[in-house]
N, C-alpha and C positions, 0 to 999 in steps of 0.2 A: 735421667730426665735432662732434656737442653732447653737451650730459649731459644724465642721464635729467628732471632738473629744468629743465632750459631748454627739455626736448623737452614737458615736461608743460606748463608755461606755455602755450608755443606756442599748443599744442591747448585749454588751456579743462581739462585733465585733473588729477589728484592724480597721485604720485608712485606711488601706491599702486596705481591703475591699472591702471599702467604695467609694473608688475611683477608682479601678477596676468596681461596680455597678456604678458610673457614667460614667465612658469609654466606657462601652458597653452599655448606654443608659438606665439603669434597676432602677438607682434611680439617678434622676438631681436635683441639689441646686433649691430648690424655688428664689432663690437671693445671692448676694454676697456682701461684705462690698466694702469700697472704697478702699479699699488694696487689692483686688480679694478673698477674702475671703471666700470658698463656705460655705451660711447659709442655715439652711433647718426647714421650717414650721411644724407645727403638724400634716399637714395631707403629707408632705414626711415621717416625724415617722411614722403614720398609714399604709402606704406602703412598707414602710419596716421591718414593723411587719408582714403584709403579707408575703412579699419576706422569712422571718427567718420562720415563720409557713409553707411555700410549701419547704424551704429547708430541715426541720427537716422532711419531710415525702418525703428527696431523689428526690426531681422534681429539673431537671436540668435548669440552669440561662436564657436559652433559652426558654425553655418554660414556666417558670414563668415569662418572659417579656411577649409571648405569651399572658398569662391567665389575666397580669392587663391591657396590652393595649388597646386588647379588647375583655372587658368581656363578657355574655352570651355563651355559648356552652360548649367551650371545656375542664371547667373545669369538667365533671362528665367522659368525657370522655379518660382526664389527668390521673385521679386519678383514675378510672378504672385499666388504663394502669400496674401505679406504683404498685395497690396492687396485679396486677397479677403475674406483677414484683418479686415483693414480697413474694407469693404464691410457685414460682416455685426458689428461693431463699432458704424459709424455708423446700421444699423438696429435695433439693440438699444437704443441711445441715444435715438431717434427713437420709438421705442415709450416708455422710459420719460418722455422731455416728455410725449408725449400723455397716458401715464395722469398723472403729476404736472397737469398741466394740467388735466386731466379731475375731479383731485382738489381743487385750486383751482378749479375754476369749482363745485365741489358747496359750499364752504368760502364762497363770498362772495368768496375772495381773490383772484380772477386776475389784476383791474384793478391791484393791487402790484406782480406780475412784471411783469420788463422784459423779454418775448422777442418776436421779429417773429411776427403772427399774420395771420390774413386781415384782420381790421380794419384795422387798421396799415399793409399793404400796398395796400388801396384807397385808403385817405386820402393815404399817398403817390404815388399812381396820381393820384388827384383833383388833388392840391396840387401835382403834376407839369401837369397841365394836358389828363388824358387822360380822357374821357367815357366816356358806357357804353358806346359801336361801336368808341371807339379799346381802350377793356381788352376788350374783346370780340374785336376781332381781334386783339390780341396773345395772347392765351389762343390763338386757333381756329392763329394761323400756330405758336406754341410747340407744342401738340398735334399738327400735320403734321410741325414739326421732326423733334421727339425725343418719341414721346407717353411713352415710361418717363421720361424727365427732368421731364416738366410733370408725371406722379402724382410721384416723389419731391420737386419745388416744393412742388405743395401738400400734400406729407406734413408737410414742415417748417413750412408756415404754421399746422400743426396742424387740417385742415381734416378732416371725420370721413371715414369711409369714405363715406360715402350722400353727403354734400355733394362729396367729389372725381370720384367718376359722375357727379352732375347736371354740375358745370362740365363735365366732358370733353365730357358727350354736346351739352350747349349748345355747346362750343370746336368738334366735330365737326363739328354740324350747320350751321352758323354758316361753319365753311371750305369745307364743300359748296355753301351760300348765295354766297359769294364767288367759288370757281371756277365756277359756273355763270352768274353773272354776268359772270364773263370771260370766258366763249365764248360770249357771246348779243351 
C-alpha cells in the first residue's frame, strides 16, 4: 500500500488530482490508515495507469469511469469516437496553415516560416538524389497505394487544390504508363 503522495509522484500527478479522481468515484483508496489516511494498492496504480493512458489520448474522466466500470463494449467504440475527433481536428488545423500560408505568401512573408512545403520537399527529393521519373514514380506508386493518403500529403505540403489534381492525374497517368509497360 502507498500514500496518496507517492501515488501522485509516481504518475507525473498533483495530490489534487488525485482527489478530485476520488470525488468523482474514478479512482478510490483501497484503504486508509488509522489517522484516515487514503492508502492505495498495486492494482489502484494499475488503474490509474489506465485512467493517465485514456487521458493522454483526450478521453474525458467520464468516460474513462465509463470504460473501467464496465468493461467489454465500449472501449473500441470510445476510441473510435476520439480518433474521429481527432481526424476532423487535424483537418481544421490544415485548413488554418493553408489559409495562414496563403496569408503570408499575400504579405511577402512565407520565405520566414519554417514549415515543410512543396518546395522543400522537391529539394529534398533532389538532394536525396531522386529525378524527375524517380518523384514521378513515387507520386504515381503512393497514388495506387493509398490515393486518400497521397491528397492528405500533399494537403500538408500546402499544395492548392488545382495543383493537388494536376499531381494526382499526372501520378495516375504516369502508373497507367508503368503497368502497361509491364505487361508489354
Amino acid at each position: 500500500m502507498t500514500t496518496i503522495g507517492r501515488l501522485a509522484r509516481r504518475f507525473g500527478l498533483s495530490r489534487s488530482a488525485l482527489l478530485y479522481y476520488d470525488s468523482i468515484g474514478l479512482l478510490e483508496p483501497s484503504g486508509r490508515t488509522a489517522k484516515d489516511y487514503r492508502l492505495y494498492s498495486e492494482e489502484d496504480a494499475e488503474r490509474l495507469d489506465q485512467i493517465c493512458r485514456y487521458r493522454r489520448a483526450g478521453i474525458p474522466l467520464e468516460e474513462i469511469k465509463q470504460l473501467l466500470d464496465s468493461p467489454g463494449g465500449r472501449l473500441v467504440e470510445i476510441l473510435e469516437r476520439r480518433l474521429d475527433d481527432l481526424n476532423g481536428e487535424i483537418q481544421r488545423l490544415q485548413e488554418q496553415q493553408r489559409l495562414i500560408v496563403g496569408l503570408l505568401e499575400k504579405q511577402g512573408q512565407l520565405g520566414r516560416v519554417r514549415i515543410m512545403n512543396g518546395e522543400r520537399w522537391l529539394s529534398l527529393l533532389a538532394a536525396a538524389g531522386f529525378g524527375e521519373e524517380e518523384m514521378q514514380r513515387w507520386h504515381a506508386g503512393f497514388e495506387r497505394a493509398a490515393p486518400k493518403k497521397h491528397r492528405e500529403f500533399l494537403e500538408l505540403l500546402c499544395f492548392s487544390d488545382r495543383e493537388i489534381r494536376s499531381i494526382r492525374a499526372r501520378s495516375r497517368a504516369w502508373g497507367r504508363k508503368l503497368a502497361q509497360g509491364a505487361s508489354a
